[in-house]
C-alpha positions in Angstrom: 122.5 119.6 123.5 121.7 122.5 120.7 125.4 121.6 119.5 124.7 117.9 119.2 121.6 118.5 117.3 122.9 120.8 115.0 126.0 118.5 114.2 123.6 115.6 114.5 119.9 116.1 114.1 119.9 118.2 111.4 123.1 117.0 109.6 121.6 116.3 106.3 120.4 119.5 105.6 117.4 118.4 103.7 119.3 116.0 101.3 117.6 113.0 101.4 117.1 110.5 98.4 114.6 111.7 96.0 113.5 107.4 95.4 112.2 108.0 99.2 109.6 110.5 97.7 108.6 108.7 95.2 108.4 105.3 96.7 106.0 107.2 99.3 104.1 108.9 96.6 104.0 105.5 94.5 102.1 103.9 97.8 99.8 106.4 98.3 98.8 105.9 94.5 98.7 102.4 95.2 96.9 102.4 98.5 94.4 105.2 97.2 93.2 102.5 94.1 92.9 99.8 96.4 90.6 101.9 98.7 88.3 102.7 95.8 88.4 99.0 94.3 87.7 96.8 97.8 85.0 97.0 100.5 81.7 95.1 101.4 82.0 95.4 96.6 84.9 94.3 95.2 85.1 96.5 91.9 87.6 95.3 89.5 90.4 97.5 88.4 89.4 97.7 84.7 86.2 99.1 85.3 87.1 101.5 88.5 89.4 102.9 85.9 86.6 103.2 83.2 84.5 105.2 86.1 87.1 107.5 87.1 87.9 108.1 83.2 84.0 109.1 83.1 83.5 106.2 80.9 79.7 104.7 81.2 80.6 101.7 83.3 78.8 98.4 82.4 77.5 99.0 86.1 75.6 102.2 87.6 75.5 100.7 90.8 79.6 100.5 90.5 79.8 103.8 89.7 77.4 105.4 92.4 79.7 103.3 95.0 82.8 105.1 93.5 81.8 108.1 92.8 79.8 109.0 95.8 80.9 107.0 98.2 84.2 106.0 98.2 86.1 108.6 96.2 85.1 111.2 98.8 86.2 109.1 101.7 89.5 107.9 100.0 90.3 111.7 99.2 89.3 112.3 103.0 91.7 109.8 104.3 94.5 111.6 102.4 94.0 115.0 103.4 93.0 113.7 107.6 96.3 111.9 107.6 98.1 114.4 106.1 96.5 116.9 108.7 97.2 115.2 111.6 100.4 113.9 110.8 101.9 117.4 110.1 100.3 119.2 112.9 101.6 116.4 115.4 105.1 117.5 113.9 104.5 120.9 114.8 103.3 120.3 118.2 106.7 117.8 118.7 108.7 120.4 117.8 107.3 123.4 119.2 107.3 121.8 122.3 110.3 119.5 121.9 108.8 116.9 123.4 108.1 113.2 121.4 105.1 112.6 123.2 103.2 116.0 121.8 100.2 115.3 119.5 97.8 117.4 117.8 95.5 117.2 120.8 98.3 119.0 123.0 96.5 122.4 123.2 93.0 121.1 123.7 92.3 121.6 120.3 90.6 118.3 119.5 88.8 118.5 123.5 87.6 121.6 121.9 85.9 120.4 118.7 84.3 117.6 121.0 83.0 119.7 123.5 80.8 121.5 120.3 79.6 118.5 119.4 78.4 117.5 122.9 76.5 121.1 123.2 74.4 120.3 119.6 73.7 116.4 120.7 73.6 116.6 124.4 72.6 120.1 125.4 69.6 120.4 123.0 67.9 117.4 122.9 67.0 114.2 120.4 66.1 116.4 117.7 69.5 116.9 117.1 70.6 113.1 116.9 73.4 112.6 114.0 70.2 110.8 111.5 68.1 113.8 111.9 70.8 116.7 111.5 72.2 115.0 108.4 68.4 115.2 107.5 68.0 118.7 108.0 71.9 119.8 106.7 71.7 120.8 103.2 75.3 119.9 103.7 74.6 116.6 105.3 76.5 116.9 108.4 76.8 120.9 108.3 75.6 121.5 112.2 77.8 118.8 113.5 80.8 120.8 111.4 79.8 124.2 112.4 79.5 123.2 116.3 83.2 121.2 116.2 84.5 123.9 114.3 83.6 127.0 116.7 84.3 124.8 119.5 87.9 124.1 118.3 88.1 128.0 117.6 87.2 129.3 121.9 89.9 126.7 122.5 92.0 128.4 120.3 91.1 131.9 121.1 92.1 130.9 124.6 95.0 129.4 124.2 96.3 132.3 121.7 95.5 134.8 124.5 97.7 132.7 127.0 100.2 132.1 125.1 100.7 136.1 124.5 101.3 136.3 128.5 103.0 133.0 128.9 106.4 133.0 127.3 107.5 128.9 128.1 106.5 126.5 126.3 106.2 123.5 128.5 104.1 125.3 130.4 101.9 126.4 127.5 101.7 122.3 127.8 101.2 121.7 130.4 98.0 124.7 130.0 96.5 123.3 127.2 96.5 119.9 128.9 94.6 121.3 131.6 92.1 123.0 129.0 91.7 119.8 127.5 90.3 118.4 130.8 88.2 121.0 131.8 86.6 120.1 128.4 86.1 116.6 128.6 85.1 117.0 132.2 82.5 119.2 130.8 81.5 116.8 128.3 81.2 114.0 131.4 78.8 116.1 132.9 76.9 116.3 130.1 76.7 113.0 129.1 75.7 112.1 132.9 72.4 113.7 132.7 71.8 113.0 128.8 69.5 110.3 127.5 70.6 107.1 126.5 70.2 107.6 122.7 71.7 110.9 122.7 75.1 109.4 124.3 75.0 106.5 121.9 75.1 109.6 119.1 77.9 111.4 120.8 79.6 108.0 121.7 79.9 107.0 117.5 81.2 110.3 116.6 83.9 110.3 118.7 84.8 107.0 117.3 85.8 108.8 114.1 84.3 108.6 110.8 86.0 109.0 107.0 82.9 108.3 105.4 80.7 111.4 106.5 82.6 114.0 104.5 80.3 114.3 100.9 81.7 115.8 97.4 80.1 119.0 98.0 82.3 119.1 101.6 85.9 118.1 100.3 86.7 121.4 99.0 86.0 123.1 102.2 88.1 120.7 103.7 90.6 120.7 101.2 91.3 124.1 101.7 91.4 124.1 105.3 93.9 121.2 104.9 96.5 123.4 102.0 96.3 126.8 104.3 97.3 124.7 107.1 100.1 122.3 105.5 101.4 125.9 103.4 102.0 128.2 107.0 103.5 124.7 108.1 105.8 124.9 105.0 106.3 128.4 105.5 107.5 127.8 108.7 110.3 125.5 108.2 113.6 128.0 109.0 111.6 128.9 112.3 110.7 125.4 113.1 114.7 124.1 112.6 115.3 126.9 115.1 113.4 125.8 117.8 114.1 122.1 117.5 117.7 123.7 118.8 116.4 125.4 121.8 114.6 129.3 121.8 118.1 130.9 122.4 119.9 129.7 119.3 116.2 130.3 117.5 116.7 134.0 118.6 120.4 134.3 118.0 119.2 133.6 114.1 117.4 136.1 114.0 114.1 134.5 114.6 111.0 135.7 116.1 110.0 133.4 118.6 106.7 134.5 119.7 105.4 135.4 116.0 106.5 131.5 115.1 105.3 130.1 117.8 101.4 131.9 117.4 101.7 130.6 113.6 102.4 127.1 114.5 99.9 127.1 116.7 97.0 128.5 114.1 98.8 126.2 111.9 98.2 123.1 113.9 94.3 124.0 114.6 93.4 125.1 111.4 94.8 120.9 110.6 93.8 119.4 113.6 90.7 121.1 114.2 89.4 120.9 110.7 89.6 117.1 110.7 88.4 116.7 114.2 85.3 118.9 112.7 84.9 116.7 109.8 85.8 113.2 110.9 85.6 113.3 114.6 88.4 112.3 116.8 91.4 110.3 115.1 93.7 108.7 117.8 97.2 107.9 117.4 97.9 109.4 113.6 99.4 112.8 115.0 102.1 111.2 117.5 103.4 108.5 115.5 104.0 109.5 112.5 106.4 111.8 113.0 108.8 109.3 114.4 108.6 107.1 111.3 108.9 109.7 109.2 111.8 110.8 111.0 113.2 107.2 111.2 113.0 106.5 107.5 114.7 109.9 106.1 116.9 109.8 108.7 116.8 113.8 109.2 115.0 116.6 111.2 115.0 119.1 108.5 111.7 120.7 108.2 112.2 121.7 104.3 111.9 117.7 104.2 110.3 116.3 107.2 106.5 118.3 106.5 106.5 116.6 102.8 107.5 113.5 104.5 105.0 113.7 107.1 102.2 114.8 104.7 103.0 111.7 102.1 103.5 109.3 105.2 100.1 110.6 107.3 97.9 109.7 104.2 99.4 106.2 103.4 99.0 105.5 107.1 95.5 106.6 107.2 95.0 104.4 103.7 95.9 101.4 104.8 93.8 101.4 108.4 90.7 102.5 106.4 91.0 99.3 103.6 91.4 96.9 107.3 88.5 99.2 108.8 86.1 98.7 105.8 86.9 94.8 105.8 87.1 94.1 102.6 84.2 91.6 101.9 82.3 92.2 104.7 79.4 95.1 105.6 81.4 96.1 108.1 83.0 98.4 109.0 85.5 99.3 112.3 85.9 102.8 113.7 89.1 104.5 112.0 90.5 105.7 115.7 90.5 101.8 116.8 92.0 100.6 113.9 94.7 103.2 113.8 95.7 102.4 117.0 95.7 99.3 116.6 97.6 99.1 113.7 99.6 102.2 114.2 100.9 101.4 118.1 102.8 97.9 117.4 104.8 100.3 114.6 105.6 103.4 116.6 107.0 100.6 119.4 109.2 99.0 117.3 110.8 102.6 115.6 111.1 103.2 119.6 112.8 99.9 120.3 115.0 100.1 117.1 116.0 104.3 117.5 116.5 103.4 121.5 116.7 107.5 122.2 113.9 109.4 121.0 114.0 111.8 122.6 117.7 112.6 121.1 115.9 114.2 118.0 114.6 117.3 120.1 
């Protein structure tokens, strides 16, 4: 198997086309101007442009829209795709397994279970309108509780993984932490109030539109310290796509990788979780059609890939979530499934073995 891959799965030793970038790059662009121009206010392109020149715009309330509204959530949808996308690559190959996600270790259970402690454990006071209220950051309580919840997890898993040396069964644990989680999180929402589950209930939904100006630094640099270890990372992780032994026989240390990927994948997937709630689907599948369109399992190209691919995904299901022309709008973990499962179906159908890339 490790002799097929290497011959195989890793054949093109990071030379792919450099039109694939920027055909990816192009859409993001394209994508990102759309998401500013349409929602329930179709703003026309000339004046957009005008707004994010700093030009006075013939209309304020245009440039209010923009400015703080959807230029913070467009930016958000970049970096939570990007996020997810990457540290569901990490997870797939740390664990050689296609069906590994960023929610593998408990991570994302983890950042819920917070949340359910601050809205379900401490009564209505702490409902999402009257945090926000409080919050001199808007939503800083709700970031704070998903963010130290995603960290025990974490902590716990880090500790296991220094006695537990296989990782399937490092799986198959933080599966089982994952429950425990959410089974704590039943409980919870058993004995709650009505209104208090109803606010629990819409922020596991998942939100791009919660994150304000003043927050997209914080997450921005959660989101570059994440993606740069993942970059880092890239010998270590075309290692262990080939099996722990021929990892080793290069001279790689195993265990020291293997704690990094996994800080790398909850600094990404735990940051989001914290900021946007739980986003379905984004971390699994777009790996695979990243992988499907370079055509390659180098890392050196695959993370870029991944990053470019995981925000033009999570683009396009936030312009169909917003319903362009309408007040609505839909959750972003609905429509990425949604969207997102139809696609991942037909790389399956069309690549026939996935599971001959790990």
């Amino acid at each position: 198997m490790g002799d097929q891959l290497s011959n195989n799965g890793i054949r093109s030793q990071g030379k792919v086309h450099p039109l694939y970038f920027l055909g990816l790059t192009s859409a993001v662009a394209i994508l990102f101007v759309l998401n500013l121009s349409l929602g329930s206010v179709s703003i026309p392109f000339p004046e957009l442009l005008d707004i994010l020149m700093g030009g006075e715009a013939g209309n304020t309330a245009w440039e209010k829209i923009v400015i703080n509204i959807r230029l913070p959530r467009a930016a958000t949808a970049v970096m939570a795709g990007s996020a997810l996308a990457v540290s569901g690559l990490l997870m797939q190959t740390l664990f050689r397994n296609p069906l590994a996600g960023p929610s593998v270790l408990g991570i994302t259970a983890g950042a819920s279970l917070g949340v359910a402690v601050v809205m379900l454990a401490a009564g209505s006071i702490t409902t999402v309108f009257a945090i926000r209220q409080l919050s001199v950051l808007g939503s800083g309580v709700i970031i704070l509780a998903a963010s130290v919840g995603s960290a025990v997890v974490l902590l716990l898993i880090l500790l296991i993984s220094l006695k537990v040396r296989d990782n399937i069964t490092l799986l198959i644990i933080g599966l089982m932490v994952g429950n425990m989680t959410i089974a704590l999180v039943s409980i919870w929402q058993y004995f709650s109030r009505p209104e208090q589950i109803q606010d629990y209930l819409i922020w596991t939904f998942g939100s791009l539109g919660g994150v304000s100006l003043g927050q997209l630094w914080v997450l921005g640099v959660v989101t570059v310290a994440g993606g740069g270890i993942a970059m880092v990372l890239s010998k270590p992780l075309n290692g262990l796509l080939l099996g722990k032994n021929y990892a080793r026989s290069m001279g790689i240390p195993v265990s020291r990788a293997r704690l990094w990927i996994i800080i790398s994948t909850s600094l990404l997937a735990g940051g989001i979780t914290a900021f946007c709630g739980p986003i379905g689907f984004v971390g699994i599948a777009v790996p695979h059609l990243t992988r499907s369109l370079l055509g390659t399992n180098e890392h050196r190209v695959l993370i870029p890939g991944t990053l470019l691919m995981g925000a033009l995904l999570l683009l396009a299901c936030d312009i169909i979530a917003q319903m362009p022309g309408s007040t609505i709008t839909l959750p972003i973990s609905a429509v990425t499934s949604m969207i997102g499962s139809p696609v991942v179906i037909w790389v399956i159908i069309r690549r026939k073995n996935l599971k001959a890339a790990f």
